[in-house]
C-alpha positions in Angstrom: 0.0 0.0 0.0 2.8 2.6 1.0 4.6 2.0 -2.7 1.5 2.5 -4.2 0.6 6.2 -2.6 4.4 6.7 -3.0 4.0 6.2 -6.6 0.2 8.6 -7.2 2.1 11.3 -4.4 5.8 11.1 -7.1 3.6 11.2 -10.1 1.5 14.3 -8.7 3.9 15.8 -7.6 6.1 16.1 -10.9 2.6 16.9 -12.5 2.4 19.8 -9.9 5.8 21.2 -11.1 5.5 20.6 -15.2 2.3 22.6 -14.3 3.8 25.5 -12.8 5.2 28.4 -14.9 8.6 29.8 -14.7 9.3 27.4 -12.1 13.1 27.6 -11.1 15.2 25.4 -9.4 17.1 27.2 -7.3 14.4 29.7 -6.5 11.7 28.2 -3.9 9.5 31.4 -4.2 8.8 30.3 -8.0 7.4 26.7 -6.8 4.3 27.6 -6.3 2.8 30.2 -9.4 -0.3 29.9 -9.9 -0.5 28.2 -13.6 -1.7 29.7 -17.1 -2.5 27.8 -20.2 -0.9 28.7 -23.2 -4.0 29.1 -25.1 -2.4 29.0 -28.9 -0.6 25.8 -28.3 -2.0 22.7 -29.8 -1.0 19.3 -30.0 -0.5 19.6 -33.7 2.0 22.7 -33.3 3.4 20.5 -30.3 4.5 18.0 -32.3 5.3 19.3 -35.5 8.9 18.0 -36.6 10.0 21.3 -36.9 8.8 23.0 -33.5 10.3 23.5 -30.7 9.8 20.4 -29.0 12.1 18.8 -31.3 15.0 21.2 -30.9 18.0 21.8 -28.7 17.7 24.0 -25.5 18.5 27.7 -26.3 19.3 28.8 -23.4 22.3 28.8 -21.0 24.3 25.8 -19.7 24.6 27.4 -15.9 23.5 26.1 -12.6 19.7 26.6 -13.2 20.3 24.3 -16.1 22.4 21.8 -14.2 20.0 21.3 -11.6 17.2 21.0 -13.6 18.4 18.0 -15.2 19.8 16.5 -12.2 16.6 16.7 -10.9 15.1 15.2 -14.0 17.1 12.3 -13.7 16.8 11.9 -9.8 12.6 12.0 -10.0 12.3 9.9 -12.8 15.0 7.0 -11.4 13.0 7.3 -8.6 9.8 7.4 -10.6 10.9 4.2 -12.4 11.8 2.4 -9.3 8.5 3.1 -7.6 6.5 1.7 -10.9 9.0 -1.3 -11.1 7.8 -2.8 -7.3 3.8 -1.9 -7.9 4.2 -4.1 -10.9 3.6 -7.9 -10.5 6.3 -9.7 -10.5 6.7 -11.2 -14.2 9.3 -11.4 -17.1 10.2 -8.6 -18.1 9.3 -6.5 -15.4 12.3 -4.1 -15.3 11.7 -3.4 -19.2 7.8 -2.5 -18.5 8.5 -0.5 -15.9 10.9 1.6 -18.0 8.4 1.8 -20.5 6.0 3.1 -18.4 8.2 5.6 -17.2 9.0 6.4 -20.8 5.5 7.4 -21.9 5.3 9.4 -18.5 7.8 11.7 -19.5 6.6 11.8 -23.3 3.0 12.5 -21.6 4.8 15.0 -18.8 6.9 17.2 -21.7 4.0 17.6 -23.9 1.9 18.9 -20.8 4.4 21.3 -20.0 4.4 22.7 -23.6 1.2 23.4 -22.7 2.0 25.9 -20.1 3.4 29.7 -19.9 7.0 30.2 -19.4 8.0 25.9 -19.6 8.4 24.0 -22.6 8.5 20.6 -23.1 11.7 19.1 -24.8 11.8 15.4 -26.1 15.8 15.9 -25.0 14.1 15.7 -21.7 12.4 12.7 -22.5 15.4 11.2 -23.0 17.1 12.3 -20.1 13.9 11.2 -18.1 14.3 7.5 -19.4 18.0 7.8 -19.0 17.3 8.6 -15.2 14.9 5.8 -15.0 17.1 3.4 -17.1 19.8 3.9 -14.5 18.1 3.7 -11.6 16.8 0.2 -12.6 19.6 -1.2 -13.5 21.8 -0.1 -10.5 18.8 -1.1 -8.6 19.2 -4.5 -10.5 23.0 -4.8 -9.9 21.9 -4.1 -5.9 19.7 -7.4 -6.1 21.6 -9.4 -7.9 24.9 -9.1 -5.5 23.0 -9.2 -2.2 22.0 -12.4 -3.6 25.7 -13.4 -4.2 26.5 -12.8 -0.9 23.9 -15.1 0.5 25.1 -17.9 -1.4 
């Protein structure tokens, strides 16, 4: 029961920030604006090949930036964990749970394309998966050599 409310409170929670505009890291007073819809954005203009979704990041690589993806990384490993143990176990349980994750992000980014002052990046996608990818497997390599030792 506690994984699975640790799970619905991660997933809100990231929702909560990919909701909120001009969010910045290393300013707490930004965490909690009060959203606004960006009204002329459509899933078509989203998506096209050529918007910005598909393009690098335009702005500077400094701490903001750093953090930012370190926190990507650190939510969605965590993310990824927390969907791996409410899954059944099964074969192939590590490689849905990264797929979940995956479509998370996808789902997360285009929501905060959505918003005023955020945009959604499918370079964050990746670096979402990548965080969740990593996770799992060092979570994985943690398994399988406690269970060397107890041989």
């Amino acid at each position: 029961m506690l994984k699975r409310v640790l799970l619905i409170g991660l997933l809100l929670a990231i929702s909560n920030f990919s909701h909120t505009p001009h969010l910045k890291v290393t300013d707490p007073g930004t965490w909690q604006n009060e959203s606004v819809w960006d009204h002329t954005a459509t899933l078509q203009s989203i998506l096209d090949p050529s918007g910005e979704f598909f393009t690098q990041y335009t702005y500077a690589f400094d701490a903001e930036f750093v953090l930012r993806k370190i926190a990507h990384l650190s939510f969605f490993g965590l993310l990824a964990l927390l969907i791996y143990w409410n899954l059944p176990k099964m074969k192939g349980r590590f490689v849905l749970a990264w797929l979940l994750l995956a479509g998370f992000a996808f789902m997360d980014e285009v929501h905060q394309a959505f918003i005023v002052g955020r945009d959604g990046r499918i370079i964050d996608v990746i670096i979402d998966s990548i965080g969740g990818a990593l996770f799992l497997y060092l979570y994985d390599r943690f398994k399988k050599s406690k269970k060397a030792q107890q041989e």
